[in-house]
N, C-alpha and C positions, 0 to 999 in steps of 0.2 A: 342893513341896520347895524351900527356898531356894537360892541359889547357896552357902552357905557349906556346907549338908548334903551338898550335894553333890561340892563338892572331898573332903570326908571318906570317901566312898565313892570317890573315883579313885587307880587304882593308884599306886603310888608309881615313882618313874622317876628314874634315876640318868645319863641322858645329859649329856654336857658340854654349858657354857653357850656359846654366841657371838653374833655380831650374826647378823643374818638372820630373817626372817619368821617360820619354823619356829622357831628356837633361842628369839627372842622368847616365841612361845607357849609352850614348854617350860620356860622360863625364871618367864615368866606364871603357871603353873601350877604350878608347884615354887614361889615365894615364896607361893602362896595357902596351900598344905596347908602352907609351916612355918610360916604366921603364925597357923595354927589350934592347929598344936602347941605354939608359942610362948605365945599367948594365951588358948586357948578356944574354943571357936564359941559358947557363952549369955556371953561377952563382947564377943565383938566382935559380933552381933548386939544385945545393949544397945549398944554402939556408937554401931552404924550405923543404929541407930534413934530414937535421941536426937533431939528437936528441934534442936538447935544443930549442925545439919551441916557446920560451918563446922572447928569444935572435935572434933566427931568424926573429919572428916578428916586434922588434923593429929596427932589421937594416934595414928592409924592410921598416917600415914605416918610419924611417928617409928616406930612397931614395924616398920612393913617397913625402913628403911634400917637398923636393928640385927641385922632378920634379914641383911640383904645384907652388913654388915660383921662378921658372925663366921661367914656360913655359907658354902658351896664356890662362892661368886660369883666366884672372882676373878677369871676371862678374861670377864665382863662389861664392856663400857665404859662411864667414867661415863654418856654419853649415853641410852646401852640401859635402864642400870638405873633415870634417871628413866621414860621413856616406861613402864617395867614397875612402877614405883609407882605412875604416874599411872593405868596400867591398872585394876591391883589395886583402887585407893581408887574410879574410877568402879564398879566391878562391884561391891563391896563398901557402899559410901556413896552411888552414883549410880545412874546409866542404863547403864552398860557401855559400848559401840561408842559408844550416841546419845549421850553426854556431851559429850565434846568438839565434837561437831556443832552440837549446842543453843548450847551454849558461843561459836562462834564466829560474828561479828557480818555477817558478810560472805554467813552460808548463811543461805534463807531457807524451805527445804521437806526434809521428811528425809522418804525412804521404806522401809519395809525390805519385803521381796517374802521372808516364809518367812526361814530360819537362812540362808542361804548367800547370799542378796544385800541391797547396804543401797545404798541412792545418795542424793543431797544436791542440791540445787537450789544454783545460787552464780554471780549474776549472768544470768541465765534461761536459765541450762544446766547440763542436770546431770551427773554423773558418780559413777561409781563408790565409794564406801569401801573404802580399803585394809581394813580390819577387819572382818568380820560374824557373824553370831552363830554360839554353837558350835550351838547347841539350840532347838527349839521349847517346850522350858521355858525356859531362859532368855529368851527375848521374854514370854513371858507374865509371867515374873517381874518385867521390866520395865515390861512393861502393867499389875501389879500394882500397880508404885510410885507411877505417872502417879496410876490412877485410885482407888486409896485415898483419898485427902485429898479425892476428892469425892464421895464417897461412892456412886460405880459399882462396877460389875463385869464380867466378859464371862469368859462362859463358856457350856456347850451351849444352855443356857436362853437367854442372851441372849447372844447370836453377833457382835451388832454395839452399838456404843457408839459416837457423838459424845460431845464433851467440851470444856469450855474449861479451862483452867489457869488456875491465880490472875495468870501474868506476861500474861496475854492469848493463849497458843499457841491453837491448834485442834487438835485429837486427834480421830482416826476412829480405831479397832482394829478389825479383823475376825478370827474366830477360828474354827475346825472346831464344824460340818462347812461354811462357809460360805465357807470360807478351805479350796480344796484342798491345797494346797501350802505350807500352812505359816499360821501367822498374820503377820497385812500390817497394818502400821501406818502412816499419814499423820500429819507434825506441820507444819503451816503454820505459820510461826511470826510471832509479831506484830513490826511493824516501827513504831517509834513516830518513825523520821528525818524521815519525810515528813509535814509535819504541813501545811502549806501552801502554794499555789498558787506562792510564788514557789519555795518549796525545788524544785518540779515543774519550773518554768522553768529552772533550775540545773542537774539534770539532763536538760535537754533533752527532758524527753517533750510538750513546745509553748511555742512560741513567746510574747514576753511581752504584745503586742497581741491573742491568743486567752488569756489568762490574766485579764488587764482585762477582758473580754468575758463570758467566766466570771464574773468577781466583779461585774460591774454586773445579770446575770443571776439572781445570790443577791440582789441589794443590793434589787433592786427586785421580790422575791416572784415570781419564775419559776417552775413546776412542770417540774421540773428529772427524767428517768431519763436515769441514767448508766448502758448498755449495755454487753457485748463479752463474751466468750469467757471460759472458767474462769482465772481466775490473769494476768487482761488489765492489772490494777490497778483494778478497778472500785470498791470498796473504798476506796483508799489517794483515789483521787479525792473518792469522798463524802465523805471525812474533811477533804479538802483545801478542798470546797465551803465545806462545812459551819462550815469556820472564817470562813468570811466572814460569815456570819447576825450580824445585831448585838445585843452583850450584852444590851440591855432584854429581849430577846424570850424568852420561855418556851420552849426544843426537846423533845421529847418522842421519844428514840432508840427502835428496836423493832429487835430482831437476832438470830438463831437463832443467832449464837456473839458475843456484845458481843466489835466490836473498834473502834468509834470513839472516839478521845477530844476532850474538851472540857477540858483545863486551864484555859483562859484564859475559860472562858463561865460566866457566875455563878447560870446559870439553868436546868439541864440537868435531865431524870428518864431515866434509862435504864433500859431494860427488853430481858428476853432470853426468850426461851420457855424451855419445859421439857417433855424428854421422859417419856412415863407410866415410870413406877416399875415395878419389877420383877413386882410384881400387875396391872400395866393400867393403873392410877388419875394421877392427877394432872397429867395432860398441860395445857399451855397451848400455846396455839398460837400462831403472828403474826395468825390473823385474829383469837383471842380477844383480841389486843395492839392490836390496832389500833382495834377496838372498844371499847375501854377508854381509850384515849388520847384521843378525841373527851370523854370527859368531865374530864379534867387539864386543860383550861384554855391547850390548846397553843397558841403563834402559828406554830410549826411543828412537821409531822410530818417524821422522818426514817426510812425501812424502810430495813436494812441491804439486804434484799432480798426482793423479791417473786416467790416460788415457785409460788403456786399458788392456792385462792380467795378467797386475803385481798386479791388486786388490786381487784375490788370494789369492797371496805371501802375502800383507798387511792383510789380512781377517787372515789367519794362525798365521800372526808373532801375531797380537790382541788375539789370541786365545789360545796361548803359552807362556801367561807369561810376553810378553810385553807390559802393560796395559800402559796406559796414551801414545799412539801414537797418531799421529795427523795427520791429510792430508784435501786436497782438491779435489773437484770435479766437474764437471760442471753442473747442475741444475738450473733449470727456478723455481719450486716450491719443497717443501719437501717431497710432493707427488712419483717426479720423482727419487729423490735419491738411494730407493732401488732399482726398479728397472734398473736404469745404475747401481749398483754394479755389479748386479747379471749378466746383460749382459757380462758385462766386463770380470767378473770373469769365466764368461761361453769359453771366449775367452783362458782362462787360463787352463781349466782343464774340460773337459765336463762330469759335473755332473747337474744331476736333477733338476728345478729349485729349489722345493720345499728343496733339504736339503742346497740349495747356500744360498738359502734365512734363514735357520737356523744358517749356520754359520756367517751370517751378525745379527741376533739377538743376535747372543753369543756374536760377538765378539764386533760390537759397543754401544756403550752408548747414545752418542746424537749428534744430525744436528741441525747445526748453520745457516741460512742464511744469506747473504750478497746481498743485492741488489743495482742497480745505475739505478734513476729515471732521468726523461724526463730532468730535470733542470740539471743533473749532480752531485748530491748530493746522496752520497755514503750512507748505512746506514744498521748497525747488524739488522736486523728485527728478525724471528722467532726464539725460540731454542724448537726442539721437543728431547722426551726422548724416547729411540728405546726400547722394551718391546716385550717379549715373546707373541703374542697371543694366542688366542684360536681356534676359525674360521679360521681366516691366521695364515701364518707362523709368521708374524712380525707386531706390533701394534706401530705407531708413537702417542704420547701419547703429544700432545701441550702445553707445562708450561708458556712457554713469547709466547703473542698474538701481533701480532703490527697491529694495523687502517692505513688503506693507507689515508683514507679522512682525519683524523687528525694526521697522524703521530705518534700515541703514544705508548707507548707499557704497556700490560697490565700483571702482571703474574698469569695466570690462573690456577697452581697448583706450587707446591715448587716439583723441581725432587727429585725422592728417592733418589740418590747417600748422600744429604744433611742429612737426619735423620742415617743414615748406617755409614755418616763421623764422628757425632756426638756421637752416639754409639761405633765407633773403637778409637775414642780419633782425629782423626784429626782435628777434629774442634770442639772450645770450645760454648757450649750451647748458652751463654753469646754475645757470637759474630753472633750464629744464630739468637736471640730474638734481636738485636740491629737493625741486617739487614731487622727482618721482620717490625720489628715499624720503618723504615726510610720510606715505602712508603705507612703503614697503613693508 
């Protein structure tokens, strides 16, 4: 049942209009049912279903502002009565609650927990929504809207949906019986400000002699995982990397929700999995993605991220020639990063641990961490250098230190790849001795 059928079936209600939370909703809902009487429900559902949403919303909100100026509105204040059109035309035309959230540039994660709570991510802390739903049909009606245009669904059959939206968002829905208390939606939303290393420096999540460091690291074909925590910026990093790869070069993206972009790189293929279809069928997977890419002609792989036994496949392709790949992974510390490869990759192909963990010595170079503390404030912390050992298989070797008490970052050796870059001509002496005297 849509939201418009459904104002049709709510009692009719004569309480006087004022400002206030309650009087709002009342208000809210008194302009829906006379905008139906006014107009129709099979017109304003043509409407509100028009391609041109743009135009749809303004003809709507002209018929609610004529509803407000001939009907018993008048102890509304102007203020009031916009917020209650802009309401009306999001539930009507949009997302309802999540509209304005979407909408604004500053939130960058919306959750709603069932009809009765909604919170917003906004600057890496979140809070509360003054608005939330009245219904667990209305969320679905919502989830309806998202996942229409791509041709999903979520309902008992299929309970759960990932999704990407055409602006770049990420959509998970979960819904009964898998969802006890309501259905729960996650929208991460794509953020396109952070496009590279110096914008990162800007906002201070490191320092601009570990940003050089990074990008001599790209420049010169490093096998680069970027590490850390859910929601660390692991991600917004790769993107940041990633811009430094130079235009000649063929990249070849792989990502269970495409969110990198490449404006400026004239030589990009991007590729995203896909979930099976409502019968089973049609799944692609990242390890089907990654084995495919080895035949595109890549000079670089990029995995958005490595879950599970496509690491492998990525471990091989680093070890065959495609140097300077990049990916992410999930890790709390640098400690745990080889061993979730080697798990991973054990998923892939059941070998030993001791020779997994060799081919993850050959094949990467260095772990970046990305962490997001209590305050919400995102920040590169470590980079270790992956090194052959003696005793173990694999020695992480710590060159950038970072102090959680003061935040700073300190570099505790120069990685070899820089004296090796210097020696093969990639990078000029001059420009290394410049780098070391900026934080001598």
């Amino acid at each position: 049942m849509s939201v418009l059928e459904r104002v049709r079936e709510q009692e009719q209600t004569s309480e006087p209009i004022v400002s206030g939370n309650i009087e709002l909703t009342q208000a809210r809902e008194r302009l829906k049912r006379d905008l139906v009487e006014r107009l129709g429900l099979s017109a304003i559902a043509a409407m509100a279903t028009n391609n041109h949403i743009d135009s749809a919303r303004d003809e709507i909100g002209v018929a609610c502002q004529t509803v407000l100026n001939t009907g018993d509105y008048g102890s509304l204040a102007s203020e009031a009565r916009e917020l209650v059109v802009r309401q009306v035309l999001d539930e009507v035309c949009g997302l309802g609650p999540l509209q304005p959230l979407l909408e604004n540039p500053e939130i960058t994660e919306v959750m709603v927990n069932g009809c009765d709570r909604l919170f917003f991510e906004r600057g890496g802390e979140l809070h509360a929504a003054e608005r939330v739903f009245e219904s667990s049909e209305q969320i679905m009606l919502v989830i309806d809207r998202i996942l229409a245009p791509l041709g999903r669904r979520l309902d008992k059959a299929s309970p759960i949906v990932n999704a990407r939206l055409a602006n770049g968002d990420r959509v998970n829905a979960v819904a009964a019986p898998i969802a006890i208390d309501g259905p729960a939606v996650t929208i991460r939303k794509f953020s396109n400000r952070i496009t590279s290393l110096a914008r990162l420096v800007e906002l201070g999540a490191l320092p601009d002699w570990y940003a050089t460091l990074l990008s001599w690291a790209v420049r010169t074909r490093q096998d680069i995982a970027v590490a850390g925590g859910t929601g660390s910026g692991k991600t917004t990093l790769l993107n940041a990397l990633s811009c430094e790869i130079n235009p000649r070069e063929r990249i070849v993206t792989i990502e269970d929700s495409a969110e990198l972009r490449f404006e400026s790189h004239p030589n990009v293929v991007r590729l995203e999995a896909r979930d099976a279809s409502i019968e089973g069928t049609g799944a692609v997977t990242i390890r089907d993605l990654v084995k495919n890419a080895l035949r595109m002609r890549p000079d670089r792989i990029v995995v958005g991220e490595v879950r599970g036994e496509e690491a492998i496949d990525m471990l091989q392709a680093m070890n065959t020639g495609h140097d300077g790949s990049l990916t992410t992974l999930h890790a709390g510390e640098t400690s745990e990063v080889v061993p979730r490869l080697v798990l991973m990759a054990r998923f892939g192909m059941d070998l030993p641990t001791d020779i997994i963990e060799q081919q993850v010595a050959s094949a990467l170079d260095l772990v970046v961490m990305s962490r997001r503390f209590a305050d919400g404030k995102r920040l590169i912390t470590t980079l270790s250098e992956v090194r052959q050992g003696t005793d173990v298989a694999i020695d992480l070797a710590e060159c950038v230190h970072f102090d959680d008490a003061t935040r700073s970052w300190e570099l505790r050796r120069t990685p070899s790849f820089v004296a090796r870059a210097v020696n093969e001509g990639l990078l000029e002496q001059e420009e290394v001795e410049t780098w070391e005297h900026s934080f001598a």
